[in-house]
Every structure is written in C-alpha cells, then in structure tokens.
C-alpha positions as CSV (number, residue, x, y, z in Angstrom):
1,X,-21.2,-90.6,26.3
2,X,-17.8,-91.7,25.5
3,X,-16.6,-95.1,27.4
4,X,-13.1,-96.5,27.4
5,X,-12.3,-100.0,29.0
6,X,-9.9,-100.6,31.9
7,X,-7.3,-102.0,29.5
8,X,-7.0,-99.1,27.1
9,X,-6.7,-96.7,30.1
10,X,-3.6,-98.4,31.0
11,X,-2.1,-98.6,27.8
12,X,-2.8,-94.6,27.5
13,X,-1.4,-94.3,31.0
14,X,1.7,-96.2,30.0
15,X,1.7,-94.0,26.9
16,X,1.5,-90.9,29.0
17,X,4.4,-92.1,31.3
18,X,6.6,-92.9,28.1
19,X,5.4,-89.5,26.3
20,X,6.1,-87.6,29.3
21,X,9.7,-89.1,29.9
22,X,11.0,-88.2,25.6
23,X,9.1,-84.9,25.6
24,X,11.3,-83.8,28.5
25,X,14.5,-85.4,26.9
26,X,13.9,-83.8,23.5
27,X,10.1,-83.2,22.7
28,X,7.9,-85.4,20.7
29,X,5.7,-86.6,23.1
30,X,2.6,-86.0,21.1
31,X,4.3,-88.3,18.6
32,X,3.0,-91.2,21.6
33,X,0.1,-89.5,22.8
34,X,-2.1,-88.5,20.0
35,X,-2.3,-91.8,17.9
36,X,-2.8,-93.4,21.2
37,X,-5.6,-91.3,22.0
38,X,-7.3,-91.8,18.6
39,X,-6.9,-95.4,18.4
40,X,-8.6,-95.2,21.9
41,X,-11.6,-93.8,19.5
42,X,-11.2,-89.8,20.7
43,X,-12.7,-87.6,17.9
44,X,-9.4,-86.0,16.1
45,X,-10.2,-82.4,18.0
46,X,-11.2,-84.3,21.3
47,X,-8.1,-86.4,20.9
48,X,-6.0,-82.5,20.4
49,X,-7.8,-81.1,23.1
50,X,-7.0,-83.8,26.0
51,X,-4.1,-84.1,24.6
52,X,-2.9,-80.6,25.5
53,X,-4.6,-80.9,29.0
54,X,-2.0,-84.3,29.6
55,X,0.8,-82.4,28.2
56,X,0.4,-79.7,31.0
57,X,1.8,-82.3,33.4
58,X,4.5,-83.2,31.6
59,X,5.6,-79.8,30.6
60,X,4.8,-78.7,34.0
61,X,6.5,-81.5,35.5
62,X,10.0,-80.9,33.1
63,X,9.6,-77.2,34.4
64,X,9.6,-77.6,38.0
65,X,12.8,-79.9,37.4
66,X,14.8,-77.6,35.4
67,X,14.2,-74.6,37.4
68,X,14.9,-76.3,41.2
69,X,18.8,-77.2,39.2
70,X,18.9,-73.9,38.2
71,X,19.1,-74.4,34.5
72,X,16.3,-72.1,33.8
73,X,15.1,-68.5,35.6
74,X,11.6,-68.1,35.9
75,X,11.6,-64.5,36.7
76,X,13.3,-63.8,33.8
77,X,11.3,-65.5,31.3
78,X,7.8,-65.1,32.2
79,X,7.0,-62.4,29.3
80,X,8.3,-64.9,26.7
81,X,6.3,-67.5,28.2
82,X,3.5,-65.2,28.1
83,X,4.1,-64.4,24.3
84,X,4.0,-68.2,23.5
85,X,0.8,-68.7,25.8
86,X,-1.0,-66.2,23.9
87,X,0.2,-66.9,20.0
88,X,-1.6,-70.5,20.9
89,X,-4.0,-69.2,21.8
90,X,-4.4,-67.2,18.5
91,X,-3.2,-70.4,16.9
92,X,-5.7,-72.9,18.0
93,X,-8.8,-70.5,17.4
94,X,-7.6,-69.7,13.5
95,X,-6.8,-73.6,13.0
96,X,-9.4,-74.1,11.4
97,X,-8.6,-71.4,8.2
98,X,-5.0,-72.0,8.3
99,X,-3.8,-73.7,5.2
100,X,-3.0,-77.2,6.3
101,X,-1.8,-79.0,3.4
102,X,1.1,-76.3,3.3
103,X,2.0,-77.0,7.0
104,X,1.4,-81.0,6.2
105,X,4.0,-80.4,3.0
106,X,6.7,-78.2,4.7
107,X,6.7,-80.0,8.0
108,X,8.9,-83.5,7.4
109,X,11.0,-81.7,5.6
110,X,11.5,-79.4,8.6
111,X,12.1,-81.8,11.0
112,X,14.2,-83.6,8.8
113,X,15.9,-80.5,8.3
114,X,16.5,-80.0,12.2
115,X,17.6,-83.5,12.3
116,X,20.9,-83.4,10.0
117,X,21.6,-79.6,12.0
118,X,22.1,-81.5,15.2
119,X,23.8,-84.6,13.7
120,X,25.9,-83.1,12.1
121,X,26.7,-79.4,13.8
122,X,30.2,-80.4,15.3
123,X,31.0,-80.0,19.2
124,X,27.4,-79.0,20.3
125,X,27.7,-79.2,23.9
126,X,26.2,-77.5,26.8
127,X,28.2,-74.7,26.9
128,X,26.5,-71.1,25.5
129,X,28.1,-69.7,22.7
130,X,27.9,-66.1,21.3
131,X,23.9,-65.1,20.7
132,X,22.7,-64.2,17.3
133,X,19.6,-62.3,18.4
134,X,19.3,-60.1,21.4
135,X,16.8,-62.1,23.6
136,X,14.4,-59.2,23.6
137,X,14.2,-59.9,19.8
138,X,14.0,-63.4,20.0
139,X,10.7,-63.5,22.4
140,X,9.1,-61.2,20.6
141,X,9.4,-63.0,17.2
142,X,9.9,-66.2,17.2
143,X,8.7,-67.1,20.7
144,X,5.3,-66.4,19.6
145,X,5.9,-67.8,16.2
146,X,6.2,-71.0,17.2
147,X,3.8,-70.7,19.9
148,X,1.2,-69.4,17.2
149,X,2.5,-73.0,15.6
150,X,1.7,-75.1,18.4
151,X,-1.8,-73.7,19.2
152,X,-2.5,-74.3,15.4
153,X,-0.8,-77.9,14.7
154,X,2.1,-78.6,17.5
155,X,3.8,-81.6,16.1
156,X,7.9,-81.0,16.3
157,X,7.2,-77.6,18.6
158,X,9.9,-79.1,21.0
159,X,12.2,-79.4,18.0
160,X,11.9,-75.8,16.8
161,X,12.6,-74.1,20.3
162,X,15.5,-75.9,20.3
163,X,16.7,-75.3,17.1
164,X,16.3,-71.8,17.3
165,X,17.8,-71.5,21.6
166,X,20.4,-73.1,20.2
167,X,21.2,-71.5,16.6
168,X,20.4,-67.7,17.4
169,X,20.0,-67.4,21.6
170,X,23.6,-69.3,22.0
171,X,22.0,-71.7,24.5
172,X,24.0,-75.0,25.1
173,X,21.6,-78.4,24.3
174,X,20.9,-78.5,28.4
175,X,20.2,-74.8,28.4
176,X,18.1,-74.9,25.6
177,X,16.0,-78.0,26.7
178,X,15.3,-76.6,30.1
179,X,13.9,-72.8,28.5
180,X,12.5,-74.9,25.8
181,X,10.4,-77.0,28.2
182,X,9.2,-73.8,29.8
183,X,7.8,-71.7,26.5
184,X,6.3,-75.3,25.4
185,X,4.3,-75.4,28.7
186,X,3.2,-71.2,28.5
187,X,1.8,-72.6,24.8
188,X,0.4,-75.8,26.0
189,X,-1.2,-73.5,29.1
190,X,-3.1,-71.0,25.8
191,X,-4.0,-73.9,23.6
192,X,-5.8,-76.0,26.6
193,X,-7.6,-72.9,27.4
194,X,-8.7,-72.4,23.9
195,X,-10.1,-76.0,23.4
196,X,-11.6,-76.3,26.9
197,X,-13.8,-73.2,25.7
198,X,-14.9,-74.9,22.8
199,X,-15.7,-78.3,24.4
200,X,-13.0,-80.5,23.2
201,X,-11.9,-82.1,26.0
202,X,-12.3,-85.6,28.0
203,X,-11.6,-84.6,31.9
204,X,-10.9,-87.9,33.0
205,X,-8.6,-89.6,30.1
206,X,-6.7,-86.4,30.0
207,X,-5.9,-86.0,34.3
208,X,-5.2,-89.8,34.7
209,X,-2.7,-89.8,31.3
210,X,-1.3,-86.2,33.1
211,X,-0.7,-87.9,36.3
212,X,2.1,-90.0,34.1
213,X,3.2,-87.7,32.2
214,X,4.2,-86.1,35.4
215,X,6.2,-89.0,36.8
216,X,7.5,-89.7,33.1
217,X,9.2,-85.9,32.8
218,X,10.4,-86.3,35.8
219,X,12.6,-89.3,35.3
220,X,13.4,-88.2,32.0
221,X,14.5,-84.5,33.2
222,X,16.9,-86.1,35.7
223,X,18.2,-88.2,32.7
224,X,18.5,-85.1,30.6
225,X,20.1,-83.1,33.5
226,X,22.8,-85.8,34.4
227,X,23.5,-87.0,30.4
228,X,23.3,-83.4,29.2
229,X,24.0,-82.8,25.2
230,X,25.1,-86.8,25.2
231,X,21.4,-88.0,26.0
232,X,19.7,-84.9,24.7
233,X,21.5,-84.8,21.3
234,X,20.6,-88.4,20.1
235,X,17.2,-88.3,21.4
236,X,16.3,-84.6,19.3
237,X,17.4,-86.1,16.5
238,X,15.6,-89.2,16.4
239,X,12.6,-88.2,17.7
240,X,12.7,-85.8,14.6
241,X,13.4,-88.4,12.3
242,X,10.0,-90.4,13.9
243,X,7.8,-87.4,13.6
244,X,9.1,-87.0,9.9
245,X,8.5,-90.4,8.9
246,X,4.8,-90.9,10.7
247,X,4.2,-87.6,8.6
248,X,5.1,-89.1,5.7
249,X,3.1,-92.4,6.2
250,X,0.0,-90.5,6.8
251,X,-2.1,-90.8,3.4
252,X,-3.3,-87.4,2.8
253,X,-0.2,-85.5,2.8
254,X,0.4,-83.7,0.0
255,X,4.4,-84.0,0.0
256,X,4.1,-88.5,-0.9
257,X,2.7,-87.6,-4.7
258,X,5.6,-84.8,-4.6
259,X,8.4,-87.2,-4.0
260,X,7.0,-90.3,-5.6
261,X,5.4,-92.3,-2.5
C-alpha cells in the first residue's frame, strides 16, 4: 500500500492551494500539481488520475465564483460543458494509442505560440468583440476538441479555451476565463470518471490536495474578477511560457534533437 509522510502531505497541500489559485487566474495548475505528485512517488497514471480528482475542486471552486458575479450562465452552457465532459472521456480511454511523441513535439510550440498572441495582440481587454464562429459551432467543434485533449494529455487545456473564447467566440480575457473555467471542469468531471474506473486513483492525497485547491481558486477568482485582463493577461502568458519550457526540459521529447538541445 502506498504511504506518504506528514511532511510531503503538506507540501502537496500547499501545492494544491498554489495550483488552485493560477489555474483560476489563467490555467496551468497541473504545471504545480503533477510533478509534485510524482516526486511524492505516485505512479505517472496514479499521479494523472488524483490529479484530476484535485483539479475538480479547483475548477469547481473557480466555477461557483464566476457564475455568483455573473460572468458566466450556466443554463446556457451546460451542452458545451457536456461536449467537453464527454470528449475526455473519449480522450483518456484512447490515451494509451494516441501518438504521443506528436503531441510531446507540437505542444511547446503551441503554447509558446499562444504566449506571443496575448503579448502581443494590442488592446485585449474585457470587452467582447465581434464573434468569429457562431457559438453553436464553436461547442460542437472545438469544445470537444480540446476536451478530447485534456482527457488524453491536459497540459495547457486552460490556455487553448482561452485562446480560442477569445480569438473566434469574441469573449473579453474576464469572459473568456470565467466560460473557460467552466468547460475545463465538464472535462476534468469525464477524465476523473474515466480513471476512477480503471483504478488510478489515491482517495485520500487527491480530497485533502482538493480541499486547497478549493480555497486556492477562490482567492485567485476574486483576483481575476477585480484585476480583470490586467492580472489575467500576464499570468496566461507566463504560465504558457513555464509549461513550454518544463516541456522542453523533459528528456524524451522528441522536439530538443529537432532544435539542437
């Protein structure tokens, strides 16, 4: 059976508070929370699996924020939320034949991608701006797209909802953040579902990390809500930057002997 001392529970509840107060800034919290559960000796799919069961909180947690303010309707967005629940679902169960060293290759580059759009897109605020795609259209592609994404890897899901509210839905960076949070909790609701099924998941790491995540996302919703695109902004694109680099470090991907690392 799997043990963990007293000390590295608190440092993976103090990850789980800091996680929880980025991801519902600008996403990344996984960037926090997955190392921290592997150094804390979680097999990779055990570490995936709780991982998904803490973000619930902090998704959750981001959710209930936004929505009480207003900046998001539930009603109205409960059969995109269902699209993104369900592509994880489809996502974690064919992770395993997906062709990772594609997604590994592609992925910094993304992100870094996203990055220089929102540093250097000028007068991004929070107001809307003309749509691009008729929302029916946009859940029904790349709602599920990206939730199909973060069932099967999830790294920089935060980041691509935004991009995409932003770029083709005309959300503002508040907007966006608040509908983002919501489809990132409908696919962290199908991918928890998938690996509690198949066994990869530690019950009580997982609902004492949650609890912080909780009280993390809510600080850091409040922060988003008051600071809007000022806080937001900055955040996105660093935590991009992060994710790209830690990527990059990581020895087997296939995209350091491309570039010369």
């Amino acid at each position: 059976m799997f043990e963990i001392s007293v000390e590295v529970v608190l440092l993976l509840v103090m990850a789980g508070f800091v996680a929880g107060f980025i991801d519902a800034i600008a996403g990344g919290g996984g960037l926090i929370t997955v190392p921290a559960l592997l150094l804390a000796g979680l097999p990779p799919v055990d570490a995936l699996g709780t991982n998904k069961l803490q973000s619930l909180f902090g998704s959750g947690s981001a959710v209930i924020s936004y929505a009480s303010k207003g900046h998001v309707d539930l009603r109205k967005q409960w059969p995109s939320a269902l699209a993104s629940a369900f592509a994880s679902v489809a996502g974690a169960l064919l992770a395993t034949v997906l062709p990772s060293s594609v997604l590994d290759f592609m992925l910094p580059l993304l992100l870094i991608g996203i990055a220089i759009y929102f540093l250097v897109k000028p007068n991004m605020s929070d107001v809307d701006r003309a749509q691009r795609m008729t929302p029916f259209v946009f859940g029904m592609t790349l709602v599920p797209l990206i939730g199909f994404y973060d069932g099967a890897f999830g790294p920089g899901t935060g980041s691509f909802f935004m991009l995409a509210f932003v770029s083709l839905a005309g959300f503002g960076v508040l907007k966006a953040t608040a509908h983002t949070k919501t489809l990132n909790f409908a696919s962290n609701i199908g991918a928890f579902i998938t690996f509690t099924l198949v066994g990869a998941m530690h019950w009580k790491i997982g609902l004492v990390m949650g609890a912080a995540q909780f009280a993390g996302a809510r600080l850091g919703a409040g922060l988003a809500m008051k600071g809007g695109a000022k806080v937001i902004k900055p955040l996105l694109v660093t935590m991009c930057i992060l994710l790209a680099a830690k990527l990059l470090l990581e020895e087997h991907n296939p995209l350091r002997a491309f570039i010369g690392l």
